[in-house]
N, C-alpha and C positions, 0 to 999 in steps of 0.2 A: 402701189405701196403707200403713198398718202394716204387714200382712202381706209386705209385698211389702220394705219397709224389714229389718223381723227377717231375712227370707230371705236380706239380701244381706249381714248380719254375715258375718263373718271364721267358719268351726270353730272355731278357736282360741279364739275367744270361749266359747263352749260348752262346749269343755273345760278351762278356764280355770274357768267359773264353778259347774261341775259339781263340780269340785277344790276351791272356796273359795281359788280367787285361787294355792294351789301349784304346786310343780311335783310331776312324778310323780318326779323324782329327790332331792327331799329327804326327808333322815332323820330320825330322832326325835331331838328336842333333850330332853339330859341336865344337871342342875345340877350345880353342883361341891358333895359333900356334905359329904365328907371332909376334913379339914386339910389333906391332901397334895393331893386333885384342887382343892381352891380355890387354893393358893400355887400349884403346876403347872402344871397342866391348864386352870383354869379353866374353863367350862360346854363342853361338847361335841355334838356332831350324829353321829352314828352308823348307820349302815343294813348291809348284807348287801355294800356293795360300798368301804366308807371309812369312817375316824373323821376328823372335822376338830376341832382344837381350838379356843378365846378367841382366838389370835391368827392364826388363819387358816390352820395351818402342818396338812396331812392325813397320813395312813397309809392306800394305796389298797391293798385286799386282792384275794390274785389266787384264793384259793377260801376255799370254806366247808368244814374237814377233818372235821370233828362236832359233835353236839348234847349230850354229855353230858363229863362231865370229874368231877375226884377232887377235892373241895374241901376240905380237912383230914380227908382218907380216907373220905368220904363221896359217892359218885357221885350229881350232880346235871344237871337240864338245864341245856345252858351253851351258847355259840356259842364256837369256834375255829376262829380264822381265820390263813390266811398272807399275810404282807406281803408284798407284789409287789415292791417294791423297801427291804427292810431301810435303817431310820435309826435314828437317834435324836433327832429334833428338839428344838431350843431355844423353847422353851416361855416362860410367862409367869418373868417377872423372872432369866430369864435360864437358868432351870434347866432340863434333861433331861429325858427322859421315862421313859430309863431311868437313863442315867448310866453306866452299865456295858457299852457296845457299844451296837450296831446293833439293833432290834427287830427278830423274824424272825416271831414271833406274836403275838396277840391272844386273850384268850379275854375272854368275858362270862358273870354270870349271873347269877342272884335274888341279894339280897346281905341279903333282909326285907324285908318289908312297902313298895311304894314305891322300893324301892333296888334298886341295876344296880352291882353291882361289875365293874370292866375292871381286868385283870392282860396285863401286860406282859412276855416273853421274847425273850431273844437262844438262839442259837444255831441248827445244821441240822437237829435233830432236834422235831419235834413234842412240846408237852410234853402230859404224861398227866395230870398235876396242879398245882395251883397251891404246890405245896414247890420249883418251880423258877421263881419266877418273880423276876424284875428288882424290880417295883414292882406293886402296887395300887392302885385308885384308887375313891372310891366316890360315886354320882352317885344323884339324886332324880329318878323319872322324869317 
């Protein structure tokens, strides 16, 4: 009679508990490390496909453009990404993400030991390094 009960659980159960209760769409959750991602940003979830912020407000990405970028003229491994739909969203206590236009990109990367720095750009053109960017922000992984 067990067997027969287990059998007639849901999949979903399965994969559900195969996951530890996730979903396969959630991202890695990021702390706010930084002075500026705590006032900001506050703590973030981040994956290949969107950044969601503390207050709920996202930046869903429409590609991944590369793995490497110029970090104070240094090429390192980094993700850049483009925003599918450019903002700026209002963020914790009222503040910006950039402040200075519409986010068009995203880039991440090692920022030390434990740390994920996210830098933020407006404009059309992809940037090559982070000497163009809006803002920084730096997160404990």
């Amino acid at each position: 009679m067990q067997y027969r009960l287990l059998y007639l659980l849901p999949a979903s159960f399965f994969i559900l508990a195969a996951q530890g209760g996730q979903s396969w769409a959630d991202g890695d959750t990021y702390t706010a490390y930084s002075n500026t991602a705590q006032s900001i940003t506050g703590d973030i979830e981040m994956d290949d496909f969107s950044i969601t912020f503390a207050n709920g407000e996202a930046l869903a990405f429409s590609s991944l453009l590369g793995d490497h970028f110029i970090v104070d003229g240094k090429s390192v491994n980094a993700s850049v990404y483009k925003v599918e739909t450019p903002a700026d969203p209002e963020l914790e206590n009222g503040n910006r993400l950039c402040g200075s236009g519409d986010v068009s990109y995203v880039a991440t990367w090692g920022a030390g030991e434990g740390l994920t720095e996210v830098a933020v750009f407006t404009g059309d053109k992809a940037p090559a390094s982070n000497s163009d960017m809006c803002a920084s922000y730096i997160y404990q992984d």
